[in-house]
C-alpha positions in Angstrom: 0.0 0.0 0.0 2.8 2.2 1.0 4.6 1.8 -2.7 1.1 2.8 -4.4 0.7 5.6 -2.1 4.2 6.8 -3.3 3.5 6.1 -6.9 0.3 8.7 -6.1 2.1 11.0 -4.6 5.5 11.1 -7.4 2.5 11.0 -10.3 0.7 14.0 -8.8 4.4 15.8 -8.6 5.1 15.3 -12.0 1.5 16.8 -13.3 2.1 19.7 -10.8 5.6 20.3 -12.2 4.8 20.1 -15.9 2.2 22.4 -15.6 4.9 25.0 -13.7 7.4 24.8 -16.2 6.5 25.4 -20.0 9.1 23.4 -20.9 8.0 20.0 -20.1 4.5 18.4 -21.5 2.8 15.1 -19.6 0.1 14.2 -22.2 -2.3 12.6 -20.0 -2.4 11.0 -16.6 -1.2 8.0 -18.4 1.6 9.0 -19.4 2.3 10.9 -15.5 1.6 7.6 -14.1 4.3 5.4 -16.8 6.7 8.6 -16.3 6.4 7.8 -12.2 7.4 4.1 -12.6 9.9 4.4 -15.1 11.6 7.8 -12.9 11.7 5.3 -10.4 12.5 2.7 -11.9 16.1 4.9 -12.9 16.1 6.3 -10.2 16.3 2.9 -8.3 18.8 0.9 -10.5 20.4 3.1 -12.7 21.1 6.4 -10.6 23.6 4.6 -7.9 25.9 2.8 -10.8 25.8 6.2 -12.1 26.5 8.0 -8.9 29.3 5.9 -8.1 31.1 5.9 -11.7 30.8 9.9 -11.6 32.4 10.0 -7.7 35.3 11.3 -8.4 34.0 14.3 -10.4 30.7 14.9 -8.0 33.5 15.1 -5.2 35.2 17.4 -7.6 32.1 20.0 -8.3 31.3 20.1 -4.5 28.4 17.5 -5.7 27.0 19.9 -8.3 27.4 17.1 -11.0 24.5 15.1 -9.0 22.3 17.7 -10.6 23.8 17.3 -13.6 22.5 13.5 -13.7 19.2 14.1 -12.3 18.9 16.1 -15.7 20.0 13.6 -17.9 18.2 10.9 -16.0 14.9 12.9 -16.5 15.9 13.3 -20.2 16.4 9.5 -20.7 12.8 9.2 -19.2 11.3 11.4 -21.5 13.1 9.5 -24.2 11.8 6.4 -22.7 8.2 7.7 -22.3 5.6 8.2 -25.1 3.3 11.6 -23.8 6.2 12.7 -21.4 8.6 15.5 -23.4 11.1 17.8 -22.3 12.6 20.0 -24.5 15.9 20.4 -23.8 18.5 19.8 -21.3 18.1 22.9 -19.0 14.4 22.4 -19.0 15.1 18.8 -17.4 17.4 20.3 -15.3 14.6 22.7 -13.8 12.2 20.1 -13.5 14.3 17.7 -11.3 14.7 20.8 -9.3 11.1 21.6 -9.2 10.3 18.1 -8.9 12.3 17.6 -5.7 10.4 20.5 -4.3 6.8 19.9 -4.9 7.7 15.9 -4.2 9.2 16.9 -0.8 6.1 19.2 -0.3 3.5 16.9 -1.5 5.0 14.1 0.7 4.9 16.4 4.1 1.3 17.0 3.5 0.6 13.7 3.2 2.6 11.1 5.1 3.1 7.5 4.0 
């Protein structure tokens, strides 16, 4: 229950950022919902590989180049996911920011 909750909650983020940021179209709720599980999905298995191949620049940038792959994470998504487009690489990088903010607000409100 706790996972679907989640799910819920990381769906409603995404609609909430896309319609913030010009830059970044979710089709339908579809398309939210598939973009959820599959930024999850990267986020889970991919993003730590990632994380620990890129350590010694991260460490480097003072851990600026984390944001760096949340960007390019989010743009593999969109390439992954028909309804779910982003337009460039700065516009990804705006909506992981975003993202992590309306995430983190939308779980306070509601606690799982």
């Amino acid at each position: 229950m706790r996972i679907l909750i989640n799910w819920l909650i990381t769906t409603a983020a995404i609609l909430i950022t896309a319609y913030l940021l010009p830059g970044v179209t979710v089709r339908s709720l579809t398309a939210a919902l598939v973009t959820a599980l599959v930024l999850g999905l990267i986020n889970a298995f991919i993003r730590p590989i990632l994380i620990l191949l890129t350590l010694p620049l991260t460490i480097l940038t003072l851990g600026l180049f984390t944001f760096v792959l949340n960007a390019l994470l989010v743009l593999v998504t969109s390439a992954v996911v028909p309804g779910f487009d982003v337009r460039s690489f700065w516009w990804a990088l705006l909506f992981s920011l975003v993202f992590s903010v309306v995430s983190f607000v939308l779980h306070r409100i509601a606690p799982v």
